[in-house]
Every structure is written in C-alpha cells, then in structure tokens.
N, CA, C and O atoms as a Tripos MOL2 file, in Angstrom:
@<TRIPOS>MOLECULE
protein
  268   267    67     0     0
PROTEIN
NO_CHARGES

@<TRIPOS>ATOM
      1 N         129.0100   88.5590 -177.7010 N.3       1 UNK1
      2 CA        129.3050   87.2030 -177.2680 C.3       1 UNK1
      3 C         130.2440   87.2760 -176.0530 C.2       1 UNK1
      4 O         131.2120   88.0360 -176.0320 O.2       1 UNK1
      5 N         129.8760   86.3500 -174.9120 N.am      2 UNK2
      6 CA        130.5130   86.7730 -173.7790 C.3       2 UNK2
      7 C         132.0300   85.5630 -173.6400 C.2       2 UNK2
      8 O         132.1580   84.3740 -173.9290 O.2       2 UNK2
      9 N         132.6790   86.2760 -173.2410 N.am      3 UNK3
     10 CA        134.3980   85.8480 -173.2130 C.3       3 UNK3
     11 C         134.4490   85.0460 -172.0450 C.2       3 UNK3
     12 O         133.6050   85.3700 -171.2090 O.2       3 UNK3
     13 N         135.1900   84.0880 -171.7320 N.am      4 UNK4
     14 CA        135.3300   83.2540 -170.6510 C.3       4 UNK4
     15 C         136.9960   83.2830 -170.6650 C.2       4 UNK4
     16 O         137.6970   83.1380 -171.6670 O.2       4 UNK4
     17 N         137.3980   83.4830 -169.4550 N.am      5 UNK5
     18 CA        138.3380   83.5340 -169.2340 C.3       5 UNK5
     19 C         139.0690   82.9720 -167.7730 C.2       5 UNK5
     20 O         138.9710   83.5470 -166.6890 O.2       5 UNK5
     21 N         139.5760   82.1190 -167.9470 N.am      6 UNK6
     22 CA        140.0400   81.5520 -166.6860 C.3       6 UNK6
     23 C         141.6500   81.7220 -166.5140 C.2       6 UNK6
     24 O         142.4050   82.0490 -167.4290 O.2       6 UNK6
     25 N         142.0380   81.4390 -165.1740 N.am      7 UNK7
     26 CA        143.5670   81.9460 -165.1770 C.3       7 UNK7
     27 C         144.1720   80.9260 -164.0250 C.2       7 UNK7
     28 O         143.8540   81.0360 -162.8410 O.2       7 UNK7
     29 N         145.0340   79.9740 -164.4890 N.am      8 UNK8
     30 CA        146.0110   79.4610 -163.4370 C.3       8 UNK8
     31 C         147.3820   79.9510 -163.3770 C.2       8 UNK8
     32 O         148.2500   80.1510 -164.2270 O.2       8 UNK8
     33 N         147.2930   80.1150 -161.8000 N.am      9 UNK9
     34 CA        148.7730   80.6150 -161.5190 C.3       9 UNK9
     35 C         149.7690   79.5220 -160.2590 C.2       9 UNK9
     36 O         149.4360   78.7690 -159.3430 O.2       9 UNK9
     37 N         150.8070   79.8730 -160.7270 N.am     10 UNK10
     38 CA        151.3110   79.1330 -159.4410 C.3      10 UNK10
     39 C         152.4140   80.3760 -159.5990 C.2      10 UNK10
     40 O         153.0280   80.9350 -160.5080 O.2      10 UNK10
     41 N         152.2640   80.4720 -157.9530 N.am     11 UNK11
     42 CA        153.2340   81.7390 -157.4180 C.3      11 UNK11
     43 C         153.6940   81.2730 -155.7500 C.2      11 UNK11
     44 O         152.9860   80.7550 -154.8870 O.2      11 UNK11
     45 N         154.7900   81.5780 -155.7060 N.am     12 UNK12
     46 CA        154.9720   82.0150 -153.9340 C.3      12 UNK12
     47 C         154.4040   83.0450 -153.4130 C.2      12 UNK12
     48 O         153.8600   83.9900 -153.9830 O.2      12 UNK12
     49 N         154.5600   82.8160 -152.1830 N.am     13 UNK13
     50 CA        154.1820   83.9110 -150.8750 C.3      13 UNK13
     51 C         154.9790   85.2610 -151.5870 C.2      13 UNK13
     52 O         154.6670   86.4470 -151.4780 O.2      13 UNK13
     53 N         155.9110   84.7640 -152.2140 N.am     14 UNK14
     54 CA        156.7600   86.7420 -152.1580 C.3      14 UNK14
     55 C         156.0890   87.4640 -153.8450 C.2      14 UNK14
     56 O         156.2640   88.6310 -154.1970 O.2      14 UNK14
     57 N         155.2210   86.2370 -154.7660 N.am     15 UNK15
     58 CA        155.0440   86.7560 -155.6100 C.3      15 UNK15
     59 C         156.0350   86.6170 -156.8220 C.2      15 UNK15
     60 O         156.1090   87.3140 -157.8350 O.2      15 UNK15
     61 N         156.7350   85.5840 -156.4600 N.am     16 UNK16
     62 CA        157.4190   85.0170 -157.9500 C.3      16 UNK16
     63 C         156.8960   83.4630 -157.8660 C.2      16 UNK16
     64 O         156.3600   82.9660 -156.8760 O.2      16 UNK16
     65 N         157.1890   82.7350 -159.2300 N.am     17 UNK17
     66 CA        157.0320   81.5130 -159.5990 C.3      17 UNK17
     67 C         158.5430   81.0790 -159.3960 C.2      17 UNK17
     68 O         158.4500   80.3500 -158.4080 O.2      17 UNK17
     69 N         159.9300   81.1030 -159.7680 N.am     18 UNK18
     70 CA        161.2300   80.5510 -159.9740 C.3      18 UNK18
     71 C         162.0260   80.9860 -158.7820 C.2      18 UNK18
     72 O         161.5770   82.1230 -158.6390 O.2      18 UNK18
     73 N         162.9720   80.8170 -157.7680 N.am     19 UNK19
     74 CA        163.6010   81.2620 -156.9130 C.3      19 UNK19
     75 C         164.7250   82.3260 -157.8940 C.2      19 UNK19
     76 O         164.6550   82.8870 -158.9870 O.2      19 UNK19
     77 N         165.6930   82.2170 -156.8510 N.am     20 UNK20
     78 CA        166.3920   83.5630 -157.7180 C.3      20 UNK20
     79 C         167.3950   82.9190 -158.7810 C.2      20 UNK20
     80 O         167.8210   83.4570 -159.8030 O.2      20 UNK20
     81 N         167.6650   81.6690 -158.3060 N.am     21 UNK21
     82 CA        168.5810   80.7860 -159.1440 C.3      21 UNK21
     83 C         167.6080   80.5560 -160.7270 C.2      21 UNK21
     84 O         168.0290   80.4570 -161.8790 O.2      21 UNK21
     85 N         166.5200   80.5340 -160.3200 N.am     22 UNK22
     86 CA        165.4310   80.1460 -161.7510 C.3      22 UNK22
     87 C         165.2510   78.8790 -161.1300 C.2      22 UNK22
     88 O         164.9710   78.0410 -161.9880 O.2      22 UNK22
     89 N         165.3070   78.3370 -159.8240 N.am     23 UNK23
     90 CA        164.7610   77.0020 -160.1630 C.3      23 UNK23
     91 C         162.8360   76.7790 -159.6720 C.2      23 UNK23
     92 O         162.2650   77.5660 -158.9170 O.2      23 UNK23
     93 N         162.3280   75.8650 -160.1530 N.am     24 UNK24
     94 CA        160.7810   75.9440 -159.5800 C.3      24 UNK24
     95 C         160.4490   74.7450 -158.7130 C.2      24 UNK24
     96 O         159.2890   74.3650 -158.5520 O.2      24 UNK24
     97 N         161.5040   74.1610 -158.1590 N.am     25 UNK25
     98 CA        161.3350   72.6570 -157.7730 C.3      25 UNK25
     99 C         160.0730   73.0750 -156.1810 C.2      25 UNK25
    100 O         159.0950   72.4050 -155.8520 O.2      25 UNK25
    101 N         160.3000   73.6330 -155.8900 N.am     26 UNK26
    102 CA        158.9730   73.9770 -154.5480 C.3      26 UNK26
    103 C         157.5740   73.7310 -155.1560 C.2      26 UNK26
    104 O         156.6200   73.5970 -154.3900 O.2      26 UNK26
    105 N         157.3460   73.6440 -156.9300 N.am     27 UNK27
    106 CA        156.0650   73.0180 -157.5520 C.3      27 UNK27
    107 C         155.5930   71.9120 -157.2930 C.2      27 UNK27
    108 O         154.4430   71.4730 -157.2940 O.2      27 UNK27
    109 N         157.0980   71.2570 -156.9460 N.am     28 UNK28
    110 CA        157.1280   69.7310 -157.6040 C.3      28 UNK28
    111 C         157.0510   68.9450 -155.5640 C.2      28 UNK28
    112 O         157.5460   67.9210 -155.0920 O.2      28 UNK28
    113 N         156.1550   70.1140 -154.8920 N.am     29 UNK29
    114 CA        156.2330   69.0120 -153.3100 C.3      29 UNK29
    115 C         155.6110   67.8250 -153.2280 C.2      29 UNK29
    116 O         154.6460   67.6490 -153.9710 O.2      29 UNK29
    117 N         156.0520   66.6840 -152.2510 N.am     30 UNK30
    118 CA        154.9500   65.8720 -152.3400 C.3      30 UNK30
    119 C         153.5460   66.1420 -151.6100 C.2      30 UNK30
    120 O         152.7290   65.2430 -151.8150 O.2      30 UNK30
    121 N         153.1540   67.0660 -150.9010 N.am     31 UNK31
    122 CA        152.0870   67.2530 -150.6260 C.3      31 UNK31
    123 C         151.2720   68.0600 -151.6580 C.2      31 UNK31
    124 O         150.1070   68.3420 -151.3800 O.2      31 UNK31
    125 N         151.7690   68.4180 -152.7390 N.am     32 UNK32
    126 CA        150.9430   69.1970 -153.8360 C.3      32 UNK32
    127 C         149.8350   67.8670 -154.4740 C.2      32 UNK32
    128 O         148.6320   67.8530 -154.7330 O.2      32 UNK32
    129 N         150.9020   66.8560 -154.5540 N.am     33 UNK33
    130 CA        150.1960   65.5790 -155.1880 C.3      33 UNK33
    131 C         148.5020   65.0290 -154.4170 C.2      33 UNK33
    132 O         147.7400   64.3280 -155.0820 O.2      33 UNK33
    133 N         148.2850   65.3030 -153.5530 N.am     34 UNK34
    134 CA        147.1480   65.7840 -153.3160 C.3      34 UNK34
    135 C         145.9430   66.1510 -153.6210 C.2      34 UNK34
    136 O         144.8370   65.7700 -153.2390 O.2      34 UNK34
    137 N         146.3650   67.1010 -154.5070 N.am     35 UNK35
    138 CA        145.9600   68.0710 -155.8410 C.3      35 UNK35
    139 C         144.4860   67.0880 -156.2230 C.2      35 UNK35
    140 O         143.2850   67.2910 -156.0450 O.2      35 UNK35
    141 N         145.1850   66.0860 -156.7570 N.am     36 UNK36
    142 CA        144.2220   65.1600 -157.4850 C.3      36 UNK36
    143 C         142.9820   64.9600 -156.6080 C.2      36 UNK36
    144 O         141.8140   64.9120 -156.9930 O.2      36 UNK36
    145 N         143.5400   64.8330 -155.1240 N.am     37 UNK37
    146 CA        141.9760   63.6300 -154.0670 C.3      37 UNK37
    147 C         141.1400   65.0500 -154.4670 C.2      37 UNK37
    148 O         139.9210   65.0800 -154.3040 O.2      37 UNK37
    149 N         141.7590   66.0430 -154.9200 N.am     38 UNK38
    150 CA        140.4670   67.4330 -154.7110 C.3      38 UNK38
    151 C         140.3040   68.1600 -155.5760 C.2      38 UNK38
    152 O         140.2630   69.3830 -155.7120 O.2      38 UNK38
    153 N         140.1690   66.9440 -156.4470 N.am     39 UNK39
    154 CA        139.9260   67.2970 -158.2640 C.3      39 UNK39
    155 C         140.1170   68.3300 -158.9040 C.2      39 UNK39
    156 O         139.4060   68.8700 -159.7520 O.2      39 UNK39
    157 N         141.4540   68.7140 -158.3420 N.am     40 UNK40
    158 CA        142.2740   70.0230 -158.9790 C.3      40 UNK40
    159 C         143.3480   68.9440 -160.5140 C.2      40 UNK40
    160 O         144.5650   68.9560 -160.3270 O.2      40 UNK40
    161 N         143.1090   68.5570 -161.1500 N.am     41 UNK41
    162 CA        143.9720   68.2250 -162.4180 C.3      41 UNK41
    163 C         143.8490   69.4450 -163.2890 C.2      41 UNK41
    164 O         142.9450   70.1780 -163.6890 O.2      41 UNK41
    165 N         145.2670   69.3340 -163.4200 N.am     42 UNK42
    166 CA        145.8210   70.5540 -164.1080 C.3      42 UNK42
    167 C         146.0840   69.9300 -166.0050 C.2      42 UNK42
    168 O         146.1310   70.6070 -167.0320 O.2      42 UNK42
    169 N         146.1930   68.5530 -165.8320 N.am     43 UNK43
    170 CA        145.9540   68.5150 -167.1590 C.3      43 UNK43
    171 C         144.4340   68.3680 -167.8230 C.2      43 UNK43
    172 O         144.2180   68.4700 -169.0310 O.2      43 UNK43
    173 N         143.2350   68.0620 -166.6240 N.am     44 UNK44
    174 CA        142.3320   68.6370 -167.8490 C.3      44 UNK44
    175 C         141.7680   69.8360 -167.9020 C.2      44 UNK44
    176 O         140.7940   70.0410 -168.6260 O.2      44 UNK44
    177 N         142.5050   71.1070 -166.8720 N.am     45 UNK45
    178 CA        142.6340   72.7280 -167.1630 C.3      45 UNK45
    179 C         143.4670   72.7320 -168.2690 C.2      45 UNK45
    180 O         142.6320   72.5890 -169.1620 O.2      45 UNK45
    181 N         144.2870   72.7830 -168.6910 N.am     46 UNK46
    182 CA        145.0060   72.4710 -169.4800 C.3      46 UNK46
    183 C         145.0880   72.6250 -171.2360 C.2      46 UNK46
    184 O         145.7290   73.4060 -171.9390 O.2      46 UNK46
    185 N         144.1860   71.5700 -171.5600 N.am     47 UNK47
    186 CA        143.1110   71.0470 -171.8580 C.3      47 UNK47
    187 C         142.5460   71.8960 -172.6550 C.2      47 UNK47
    188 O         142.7860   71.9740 -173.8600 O.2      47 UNK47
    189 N         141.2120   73.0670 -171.6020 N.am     48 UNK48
    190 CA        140.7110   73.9840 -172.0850 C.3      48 UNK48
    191 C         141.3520   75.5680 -172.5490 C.2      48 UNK48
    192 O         140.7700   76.5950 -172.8970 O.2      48 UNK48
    193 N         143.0720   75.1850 -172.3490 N.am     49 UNK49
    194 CA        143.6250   76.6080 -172.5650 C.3      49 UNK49
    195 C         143.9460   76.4380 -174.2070 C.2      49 UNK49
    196 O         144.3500   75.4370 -174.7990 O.2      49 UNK49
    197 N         143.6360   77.7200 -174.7140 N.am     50 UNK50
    198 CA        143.7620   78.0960 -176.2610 C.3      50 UNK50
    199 C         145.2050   79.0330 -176.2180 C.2      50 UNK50
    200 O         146.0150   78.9980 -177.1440 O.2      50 UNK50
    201 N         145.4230   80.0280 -174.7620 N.am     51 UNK51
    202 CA        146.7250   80.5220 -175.2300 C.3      51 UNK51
    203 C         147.7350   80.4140 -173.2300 C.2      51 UNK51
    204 O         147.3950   80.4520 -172.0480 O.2      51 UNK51
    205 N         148.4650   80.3340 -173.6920 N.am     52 UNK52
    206 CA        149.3830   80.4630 -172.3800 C.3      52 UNK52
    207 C         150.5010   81.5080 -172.5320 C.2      52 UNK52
    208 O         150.9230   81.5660 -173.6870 O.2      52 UNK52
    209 N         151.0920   82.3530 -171.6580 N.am     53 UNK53
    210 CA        151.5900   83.6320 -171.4020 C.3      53 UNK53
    211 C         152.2330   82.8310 -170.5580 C.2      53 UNK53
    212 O         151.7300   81.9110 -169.9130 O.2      53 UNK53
    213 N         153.5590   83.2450 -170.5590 N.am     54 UNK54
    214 CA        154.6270   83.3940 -169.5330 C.3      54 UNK54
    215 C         155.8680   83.8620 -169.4940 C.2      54 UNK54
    216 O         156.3050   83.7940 -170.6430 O.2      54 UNK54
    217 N         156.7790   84.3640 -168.6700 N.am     55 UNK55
    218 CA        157.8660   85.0280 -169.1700 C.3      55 UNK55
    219 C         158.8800   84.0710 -169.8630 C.2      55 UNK55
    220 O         158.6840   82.8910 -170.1530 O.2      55 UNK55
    221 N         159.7530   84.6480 -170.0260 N.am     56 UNK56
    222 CA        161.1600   84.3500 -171.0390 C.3      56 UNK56
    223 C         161.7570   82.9750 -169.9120 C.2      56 UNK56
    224 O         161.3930   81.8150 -170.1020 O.2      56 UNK56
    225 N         162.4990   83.2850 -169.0150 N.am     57 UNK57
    226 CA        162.9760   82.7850 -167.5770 C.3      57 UNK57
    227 C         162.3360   81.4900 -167.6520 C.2      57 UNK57
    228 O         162.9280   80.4130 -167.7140 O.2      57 UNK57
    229 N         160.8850   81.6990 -167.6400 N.am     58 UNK58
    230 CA        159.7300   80.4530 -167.0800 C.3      58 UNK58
    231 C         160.1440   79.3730 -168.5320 C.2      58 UNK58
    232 O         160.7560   78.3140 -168.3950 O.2      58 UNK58
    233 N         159.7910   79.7710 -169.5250 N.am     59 UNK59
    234 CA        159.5120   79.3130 -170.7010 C.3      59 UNK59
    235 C         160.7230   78.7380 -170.7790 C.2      59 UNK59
    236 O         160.6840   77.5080 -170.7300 O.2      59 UNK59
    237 N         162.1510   79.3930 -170.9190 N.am     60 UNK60
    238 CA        163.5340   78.2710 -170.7790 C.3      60 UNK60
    239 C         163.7100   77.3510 -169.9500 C.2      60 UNK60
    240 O         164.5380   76.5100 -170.3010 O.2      60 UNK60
    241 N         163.0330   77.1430 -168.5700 N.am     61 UNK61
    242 CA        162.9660   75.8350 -167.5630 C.3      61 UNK61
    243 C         161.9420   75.1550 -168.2070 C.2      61 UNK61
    244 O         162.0590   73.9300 -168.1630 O.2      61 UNK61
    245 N         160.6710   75.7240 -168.9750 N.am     62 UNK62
    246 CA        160.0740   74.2900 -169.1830 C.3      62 UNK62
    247 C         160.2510   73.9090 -170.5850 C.2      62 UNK62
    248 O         159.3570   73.3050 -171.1780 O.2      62 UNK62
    249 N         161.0270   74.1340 -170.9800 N.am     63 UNK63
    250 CA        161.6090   73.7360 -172.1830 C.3      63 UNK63
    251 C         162.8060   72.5980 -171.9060 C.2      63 UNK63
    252 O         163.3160   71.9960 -172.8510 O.2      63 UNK63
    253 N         163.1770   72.3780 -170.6080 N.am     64 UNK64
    254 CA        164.0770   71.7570 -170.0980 C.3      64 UNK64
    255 C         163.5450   70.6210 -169.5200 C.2      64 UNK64
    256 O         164.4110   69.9220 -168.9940 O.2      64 UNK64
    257 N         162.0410   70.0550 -169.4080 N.am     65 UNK65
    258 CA        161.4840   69.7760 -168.8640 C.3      65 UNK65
    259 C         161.8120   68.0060 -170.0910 C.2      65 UNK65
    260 O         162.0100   66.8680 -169.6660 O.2      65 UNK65
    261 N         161.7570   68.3860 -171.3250 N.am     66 UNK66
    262 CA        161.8750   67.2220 -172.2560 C.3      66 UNK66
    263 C         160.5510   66.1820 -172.9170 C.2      66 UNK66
    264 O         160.6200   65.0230 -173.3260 O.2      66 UNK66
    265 N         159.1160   67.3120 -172.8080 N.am     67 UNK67
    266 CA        158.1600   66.5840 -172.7450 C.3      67 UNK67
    267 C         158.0280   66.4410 -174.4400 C.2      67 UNK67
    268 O         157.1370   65.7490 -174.9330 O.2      67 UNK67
@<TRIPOS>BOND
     1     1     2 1
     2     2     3 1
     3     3     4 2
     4     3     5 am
     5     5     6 1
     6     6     7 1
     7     7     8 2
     8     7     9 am
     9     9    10 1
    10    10    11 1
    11    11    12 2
    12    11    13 am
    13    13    14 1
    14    14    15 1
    15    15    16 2
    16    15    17 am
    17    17    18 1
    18    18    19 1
    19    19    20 2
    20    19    21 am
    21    21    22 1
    22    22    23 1
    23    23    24 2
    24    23    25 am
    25    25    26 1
    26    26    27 1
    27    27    28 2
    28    27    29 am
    29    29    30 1
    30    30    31 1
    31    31    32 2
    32    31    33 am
    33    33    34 1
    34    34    35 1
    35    35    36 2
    36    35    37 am
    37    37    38 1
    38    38    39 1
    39    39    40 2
    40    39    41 am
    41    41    42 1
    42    42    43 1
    43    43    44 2
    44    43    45 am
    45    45    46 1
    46    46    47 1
    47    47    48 2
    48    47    49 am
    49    49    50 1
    50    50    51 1
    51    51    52 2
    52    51    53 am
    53    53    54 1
    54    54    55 1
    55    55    56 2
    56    55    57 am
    57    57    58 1
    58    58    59 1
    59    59    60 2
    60    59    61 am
    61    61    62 1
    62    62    63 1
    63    63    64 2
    64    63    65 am
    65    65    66 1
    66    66    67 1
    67    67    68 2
    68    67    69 am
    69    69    70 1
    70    70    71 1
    71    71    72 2
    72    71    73 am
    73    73    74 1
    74    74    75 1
    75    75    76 2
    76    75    77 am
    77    77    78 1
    78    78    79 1
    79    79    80 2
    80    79    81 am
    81    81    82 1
    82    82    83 1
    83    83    84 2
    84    83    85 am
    85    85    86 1
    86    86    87 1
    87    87    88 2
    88    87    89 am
    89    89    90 1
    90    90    91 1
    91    91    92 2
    92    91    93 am
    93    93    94 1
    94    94    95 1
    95    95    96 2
    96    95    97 am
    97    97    98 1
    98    98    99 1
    99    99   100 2
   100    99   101 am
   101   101   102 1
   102   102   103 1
   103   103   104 2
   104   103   105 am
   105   105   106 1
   106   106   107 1
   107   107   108 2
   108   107   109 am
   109   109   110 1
   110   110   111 1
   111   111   112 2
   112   111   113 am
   113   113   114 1
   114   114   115 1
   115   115   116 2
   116   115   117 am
   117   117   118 1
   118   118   119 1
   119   119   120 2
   120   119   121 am
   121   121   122 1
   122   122   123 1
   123   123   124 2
   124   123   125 am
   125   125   126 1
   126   126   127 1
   127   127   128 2
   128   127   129 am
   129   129   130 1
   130   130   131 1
   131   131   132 2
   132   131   133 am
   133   133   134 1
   134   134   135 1
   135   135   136 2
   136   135   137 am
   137   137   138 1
   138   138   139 1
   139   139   140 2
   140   139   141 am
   141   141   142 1
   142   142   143 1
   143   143   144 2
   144   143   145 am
   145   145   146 1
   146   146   147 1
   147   147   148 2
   148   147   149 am
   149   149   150 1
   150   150   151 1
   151   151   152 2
   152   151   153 am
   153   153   154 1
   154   154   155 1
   155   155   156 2
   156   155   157 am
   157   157   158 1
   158   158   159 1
   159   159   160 2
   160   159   161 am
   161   161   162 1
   162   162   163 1
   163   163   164 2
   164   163   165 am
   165   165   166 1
   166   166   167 1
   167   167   168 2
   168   167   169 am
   169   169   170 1
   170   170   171 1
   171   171   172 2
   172   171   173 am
   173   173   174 1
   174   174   175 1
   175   175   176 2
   176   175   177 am
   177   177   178 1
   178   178   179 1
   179   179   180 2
   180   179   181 am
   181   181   182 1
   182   182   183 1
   183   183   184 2
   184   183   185 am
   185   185   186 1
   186   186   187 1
   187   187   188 2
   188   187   189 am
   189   189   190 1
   190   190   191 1
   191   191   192 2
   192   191   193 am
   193   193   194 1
   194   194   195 1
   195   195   196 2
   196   195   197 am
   197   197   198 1
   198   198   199 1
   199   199   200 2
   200   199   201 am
   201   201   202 1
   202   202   203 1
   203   203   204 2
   204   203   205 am
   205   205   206 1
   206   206   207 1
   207   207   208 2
   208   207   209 am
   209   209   210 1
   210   210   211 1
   211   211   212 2
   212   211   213 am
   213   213   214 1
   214   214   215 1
   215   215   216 2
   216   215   217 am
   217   217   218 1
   218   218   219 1
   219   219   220 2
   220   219   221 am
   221   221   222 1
   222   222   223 1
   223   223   224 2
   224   223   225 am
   225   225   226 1
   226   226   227 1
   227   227   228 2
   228   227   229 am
   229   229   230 1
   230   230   231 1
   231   231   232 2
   232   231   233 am
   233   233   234 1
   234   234   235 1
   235   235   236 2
   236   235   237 am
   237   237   238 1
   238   238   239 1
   239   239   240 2
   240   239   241 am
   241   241   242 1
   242   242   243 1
   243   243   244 2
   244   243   245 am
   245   245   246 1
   246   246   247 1
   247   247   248 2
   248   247   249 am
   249   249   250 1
   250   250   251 1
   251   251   252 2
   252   251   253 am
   253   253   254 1
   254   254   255 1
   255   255   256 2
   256   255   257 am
   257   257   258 1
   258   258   259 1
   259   259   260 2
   260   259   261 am
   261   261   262 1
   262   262   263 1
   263   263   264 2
   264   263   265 am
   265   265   266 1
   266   266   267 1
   267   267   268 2
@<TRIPOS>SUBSTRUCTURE
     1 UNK1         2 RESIDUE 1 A UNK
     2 UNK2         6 RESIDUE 1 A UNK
     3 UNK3        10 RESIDUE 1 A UNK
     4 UNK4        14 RESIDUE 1 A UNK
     5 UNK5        18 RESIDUE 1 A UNK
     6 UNK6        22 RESIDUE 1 A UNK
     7 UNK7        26 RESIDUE 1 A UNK
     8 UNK8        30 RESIDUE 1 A UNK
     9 UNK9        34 RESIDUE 1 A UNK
    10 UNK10       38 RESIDUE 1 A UNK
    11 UNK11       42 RESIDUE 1 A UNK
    12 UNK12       46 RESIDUE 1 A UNK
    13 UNK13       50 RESIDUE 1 A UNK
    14 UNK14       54 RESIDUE 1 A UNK
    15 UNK15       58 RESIDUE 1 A UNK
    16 UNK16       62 RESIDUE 1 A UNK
    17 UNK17       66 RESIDUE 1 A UNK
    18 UNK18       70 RESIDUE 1 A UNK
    19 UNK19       74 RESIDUE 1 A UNK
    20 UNK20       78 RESIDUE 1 A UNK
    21 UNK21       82 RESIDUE 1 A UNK
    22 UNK22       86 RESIDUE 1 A UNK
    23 UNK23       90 RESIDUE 1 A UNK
    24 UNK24       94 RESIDUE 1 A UNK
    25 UNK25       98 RESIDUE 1 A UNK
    26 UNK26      102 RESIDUE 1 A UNK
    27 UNK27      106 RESIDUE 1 A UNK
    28 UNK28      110 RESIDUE 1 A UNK
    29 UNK29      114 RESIDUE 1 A UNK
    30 UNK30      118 RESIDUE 1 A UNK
    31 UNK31      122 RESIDUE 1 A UNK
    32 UNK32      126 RESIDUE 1 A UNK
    33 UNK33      130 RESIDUE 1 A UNK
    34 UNK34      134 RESIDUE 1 A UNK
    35 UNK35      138 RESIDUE 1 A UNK
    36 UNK36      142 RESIDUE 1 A UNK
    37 UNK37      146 RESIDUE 1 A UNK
    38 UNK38      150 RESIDUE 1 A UNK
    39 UNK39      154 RESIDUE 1 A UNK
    40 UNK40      158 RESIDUE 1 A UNK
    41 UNK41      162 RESIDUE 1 A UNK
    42 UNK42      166 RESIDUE 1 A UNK
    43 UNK43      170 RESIDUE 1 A UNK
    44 UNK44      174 RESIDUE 1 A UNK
    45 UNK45      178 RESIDUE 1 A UNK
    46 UNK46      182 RESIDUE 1 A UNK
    47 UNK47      186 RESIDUE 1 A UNK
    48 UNK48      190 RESIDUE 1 A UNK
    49 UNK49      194 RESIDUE 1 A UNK
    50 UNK50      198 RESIDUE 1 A UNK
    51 UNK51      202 RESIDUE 1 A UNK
    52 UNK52      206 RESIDUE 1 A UNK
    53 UNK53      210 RESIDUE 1 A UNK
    54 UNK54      214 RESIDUE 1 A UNK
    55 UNK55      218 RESIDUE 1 A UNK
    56 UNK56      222 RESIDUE 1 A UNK
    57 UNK57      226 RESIDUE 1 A UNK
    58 UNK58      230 RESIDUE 1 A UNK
    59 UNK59      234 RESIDUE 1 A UNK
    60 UNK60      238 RESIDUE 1 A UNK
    61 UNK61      242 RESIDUE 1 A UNK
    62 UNK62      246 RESIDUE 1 A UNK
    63 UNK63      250 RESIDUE 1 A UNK
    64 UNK64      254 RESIDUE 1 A UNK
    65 UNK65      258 RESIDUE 1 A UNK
    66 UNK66      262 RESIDUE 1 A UNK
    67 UNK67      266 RESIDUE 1 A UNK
C-alpha cells in the first residue's frame, strides 16, 4: 500500500524557522496574507496532517500562541 506523504515547511534563507531570540514574527508579514488569492490555505493542509514534528524551541512559541 503506497504512503503519501506531504511536508510543509516554513524556513528562512539561512535555514532556521525562529531568529536567535526564538522569535517567528517574519511568518506573520503582511504580504504572506496573499497566501490565500493563491490557494495556498494552510488550514485545509492542516487538515490532512495525522502527525506534526517539530523541535522543542518551536513547540514552546506555539504553545504561547493561546489557541
């Protein structure tokens, strides 16, 4: 049975997600909002995820998030 596997990332140019402080606010531009006119929604990727991976660092900011 064949595996499907898809992968979203959000990273910078240098290859991290958080600056060095840990913050991720460069996610949050207003030109990302965009996103949508080009039917990139990330909540109905989302959606189809069964597991999500991320480090320790990542996982304590979005835990801060209050959703």
């Amino acid at each position: 049975m064949p595996v499907k596997c898809s992968v979203y990332i959000a990273v910078s140019v240098d290859g991290f997600i958080a600056r060095n402080d840990g913050a991720i606010d460069w996610l949050e531009r207003p030109e990302y909002s965009s996103a949508l006119m080009n039917g990139l929604l990330y909540d109905e990727f989302i959606k189809t995820v069964d597991v999500l991976v991320m480090g320790r660092h990542s996982f304590e900011i979005v835990r801060s998030f209050g959703f």
